[in-house]
C-alpha positions as CSV (number, residue, x, y, z in Angstrom):
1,X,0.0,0.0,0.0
2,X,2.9,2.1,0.5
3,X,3.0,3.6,-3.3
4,X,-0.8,4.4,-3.3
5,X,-0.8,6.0,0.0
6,X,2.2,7.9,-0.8
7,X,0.3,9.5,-3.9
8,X,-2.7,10.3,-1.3
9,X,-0.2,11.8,1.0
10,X,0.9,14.1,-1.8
11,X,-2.4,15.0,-3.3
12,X,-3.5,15.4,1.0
13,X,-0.5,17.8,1.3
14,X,-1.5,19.7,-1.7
15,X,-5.4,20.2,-0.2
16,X,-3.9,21.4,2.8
17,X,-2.0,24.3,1.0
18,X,-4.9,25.1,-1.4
19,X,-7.7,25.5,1.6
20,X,-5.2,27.2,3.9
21,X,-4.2,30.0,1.1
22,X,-8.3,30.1,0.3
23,X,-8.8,31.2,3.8
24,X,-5.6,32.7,4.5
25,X,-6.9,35.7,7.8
26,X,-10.3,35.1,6.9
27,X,-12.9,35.1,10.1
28,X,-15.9,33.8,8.6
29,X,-17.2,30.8,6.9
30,X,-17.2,30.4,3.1
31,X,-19.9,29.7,0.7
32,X,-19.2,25.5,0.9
33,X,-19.1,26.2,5.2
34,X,-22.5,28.6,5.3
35,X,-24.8,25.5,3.0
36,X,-23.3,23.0,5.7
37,X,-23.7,25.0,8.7
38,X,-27.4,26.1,7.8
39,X,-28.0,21.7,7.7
40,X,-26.6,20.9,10.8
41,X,-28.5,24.5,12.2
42,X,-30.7,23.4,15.6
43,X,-29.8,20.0,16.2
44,X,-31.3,18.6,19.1
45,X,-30.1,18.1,23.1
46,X,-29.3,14.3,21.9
47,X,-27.0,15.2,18.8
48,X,-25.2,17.6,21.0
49,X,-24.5,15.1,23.6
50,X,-23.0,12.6,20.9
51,X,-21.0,15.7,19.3
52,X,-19.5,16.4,23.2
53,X,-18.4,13.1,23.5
54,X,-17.1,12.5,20.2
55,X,-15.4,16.0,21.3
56,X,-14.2,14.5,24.5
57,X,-11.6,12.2,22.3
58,X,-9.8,14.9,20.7
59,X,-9.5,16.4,24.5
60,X,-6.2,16.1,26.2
61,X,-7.2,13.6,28.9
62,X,-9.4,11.5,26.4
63,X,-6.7,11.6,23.3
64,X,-4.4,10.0,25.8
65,X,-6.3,7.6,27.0
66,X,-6.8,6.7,23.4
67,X,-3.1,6.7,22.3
68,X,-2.5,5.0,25.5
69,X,-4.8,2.1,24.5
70,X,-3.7,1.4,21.1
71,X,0.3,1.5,22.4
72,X,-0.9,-1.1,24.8
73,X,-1.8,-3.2,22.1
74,X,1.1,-2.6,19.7
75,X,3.6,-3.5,22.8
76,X,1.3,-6.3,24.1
77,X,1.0,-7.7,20.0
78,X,4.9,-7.2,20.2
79,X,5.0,-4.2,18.0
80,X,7.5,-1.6,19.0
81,X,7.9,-0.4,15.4
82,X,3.7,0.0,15.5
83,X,3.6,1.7,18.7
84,X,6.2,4.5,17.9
85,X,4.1,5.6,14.5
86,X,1.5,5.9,17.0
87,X,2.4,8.2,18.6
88,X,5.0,10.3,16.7
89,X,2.3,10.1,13.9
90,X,-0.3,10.8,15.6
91,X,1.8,13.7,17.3
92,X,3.0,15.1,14.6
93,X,-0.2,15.1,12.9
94,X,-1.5,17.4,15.8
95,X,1.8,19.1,15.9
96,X,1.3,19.8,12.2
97,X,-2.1,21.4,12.6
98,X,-1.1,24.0,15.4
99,X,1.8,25.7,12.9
100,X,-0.6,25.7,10.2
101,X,-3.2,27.3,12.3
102,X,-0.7,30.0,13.2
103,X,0.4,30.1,9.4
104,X,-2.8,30.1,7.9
105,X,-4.6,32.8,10.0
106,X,-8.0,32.1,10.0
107,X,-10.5,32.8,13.1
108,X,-13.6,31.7,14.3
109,X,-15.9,33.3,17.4
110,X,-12.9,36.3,17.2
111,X,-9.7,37.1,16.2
112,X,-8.2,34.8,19.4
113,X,-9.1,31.1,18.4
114,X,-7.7,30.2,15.4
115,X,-9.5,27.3,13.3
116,X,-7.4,25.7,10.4
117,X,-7.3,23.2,10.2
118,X,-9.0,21.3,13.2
119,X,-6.7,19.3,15.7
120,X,-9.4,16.9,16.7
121,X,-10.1,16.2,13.4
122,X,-6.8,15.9,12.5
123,X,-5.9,13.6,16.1
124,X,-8.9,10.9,15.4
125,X,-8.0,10.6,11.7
126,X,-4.3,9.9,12.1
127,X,-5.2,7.4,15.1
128,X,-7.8,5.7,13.0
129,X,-5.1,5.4,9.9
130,X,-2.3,3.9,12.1
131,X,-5.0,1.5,13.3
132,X,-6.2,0.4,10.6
133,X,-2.5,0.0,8.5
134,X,-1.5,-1.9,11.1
135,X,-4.6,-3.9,11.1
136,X,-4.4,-4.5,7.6
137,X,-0.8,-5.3,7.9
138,X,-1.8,-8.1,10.6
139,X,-4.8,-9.1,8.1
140,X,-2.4,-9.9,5.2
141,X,-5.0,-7.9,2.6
142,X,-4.1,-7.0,-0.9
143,X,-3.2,-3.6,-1.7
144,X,-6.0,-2.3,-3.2
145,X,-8.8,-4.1,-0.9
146,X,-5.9,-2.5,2.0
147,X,-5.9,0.9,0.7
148,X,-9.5,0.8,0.3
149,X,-10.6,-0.2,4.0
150,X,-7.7,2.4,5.6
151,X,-9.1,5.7,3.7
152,X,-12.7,4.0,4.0
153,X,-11.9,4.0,8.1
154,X,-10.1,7.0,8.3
155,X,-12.9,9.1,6.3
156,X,-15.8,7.7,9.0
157,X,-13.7,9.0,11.7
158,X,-12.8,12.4,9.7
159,X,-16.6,13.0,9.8
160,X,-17.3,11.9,12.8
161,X,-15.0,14.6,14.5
162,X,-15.7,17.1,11.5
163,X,-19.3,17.0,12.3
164,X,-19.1,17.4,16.5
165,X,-16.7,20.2,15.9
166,X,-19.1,21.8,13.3
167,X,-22.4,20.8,15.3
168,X,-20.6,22.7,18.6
169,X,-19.2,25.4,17.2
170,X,-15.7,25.1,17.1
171,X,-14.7,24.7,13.5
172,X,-15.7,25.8,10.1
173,X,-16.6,22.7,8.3
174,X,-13.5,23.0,5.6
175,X,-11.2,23.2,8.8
176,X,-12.7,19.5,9.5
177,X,-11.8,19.0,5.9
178,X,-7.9,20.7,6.2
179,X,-7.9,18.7,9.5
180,X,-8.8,15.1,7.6
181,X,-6.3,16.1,4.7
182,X,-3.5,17.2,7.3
183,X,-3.6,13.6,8.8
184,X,-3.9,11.7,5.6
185,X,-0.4,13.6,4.6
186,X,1.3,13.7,7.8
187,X,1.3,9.8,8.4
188,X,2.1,7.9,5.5
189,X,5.4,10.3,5.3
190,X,5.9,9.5,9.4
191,X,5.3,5.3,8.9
192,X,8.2,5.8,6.0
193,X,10.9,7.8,8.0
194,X,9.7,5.6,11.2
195,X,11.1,2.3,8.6
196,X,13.8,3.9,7.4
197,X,15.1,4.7,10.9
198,X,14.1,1.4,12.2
199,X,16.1,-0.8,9.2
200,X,18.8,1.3,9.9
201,X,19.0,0.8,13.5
202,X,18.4,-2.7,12.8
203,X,21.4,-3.0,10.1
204,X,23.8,-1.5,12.6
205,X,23.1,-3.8,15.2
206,X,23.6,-6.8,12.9
């Protein structure tokens, strides 16, 4: 899967750029943000309460628990390789989206809380893509039946996020978007420099 997530990471990094010179210092929603927000406009008590805990994961304490969890499992599965992509991916996908947000400019509620692209978004997306490589990995699938389940995972968590940060108030719905496309380029790139560095150490110690 490596060559055809490679060209996704690419064509991801590219989005990212695009959106984040569209809405370069920009403090309100665009045309493609207004049609969304005016759907999602009055949900009721129960929505809300799925959108604050789907929220709740992106937190500090509950993104933790979560990255906590799955390195666990890698170190229990004896995976050390798999359990250092998830967190330096998964960190640096995060990483990734606070320096755009500064670089980029835009503002929501004010000209304090920067929006693009969204860190929870970004955070569930790049866990959900570590999870499910490595579960694909274990699985022995083909590349394209692979490629297809990871992006196919990774999008249902993308919205997920998207929506409860979009439903709450906290993100313009194309920061959701630059959030999804920030993790789908950030850790393809980290699983490669995470093998390279690993074959290497291993060679040495050979």
């Amino acid at each position: 899967m490596r060559g055809w997530l490679g060209s996704a990471a690419a064509v991801a990094a590219l989005v990212v750029v695009l959106l984040g010179v569209l809405y370069a210092d920009a403090g309100r929603p665009g045309s493609l943000d207004a049609r969304i927000l005016a759907a999602v406009e009055g949900v009721g008590p129960r929505a809300r309460d799925v959108a604050l805990a789907t929220d709740f994961l992106g937190e500090p304490v509950g993104a933790a628990a979560l990255v906590a969890v799955v390195v666990a499992g890698c170190l229990l599965l004896r995976r050390p390789r798999a359990a250092v992509l998830v967190v330096g991916g998964v960190g640096l996908a995060v990483v990734t989206t606070k320096l755009l947000k500064h670089l980029v400019g835009r503002t929501i509620h004010g000209d304090e809380d920067l929006s693009y692209p969204s860190g929870h978004t970004a955070f569930l997306t790049a866990l959900a893509l570590v999870v499910t490589l490595l579960a694909t990995g274990r699985a022995g699938l083909g590349r394209t039946a692979g490629t297809t389940l990871v992006l196919l995972v990774a999008l249902a968590a993308g919205v997920a996020m998207g929506w409860a940060q979009v439903v709450l108030g906290a993100h313009y719905p194309t920061d959701a978007v630059g959030g999804w496309f920030t993790a789908l380029a950030v850790i393809p790139a980290t699983a490669w420099a995470v093998d390279r560095v690993a074959d290497s150490v291993r060679r040495k110690v050979r």
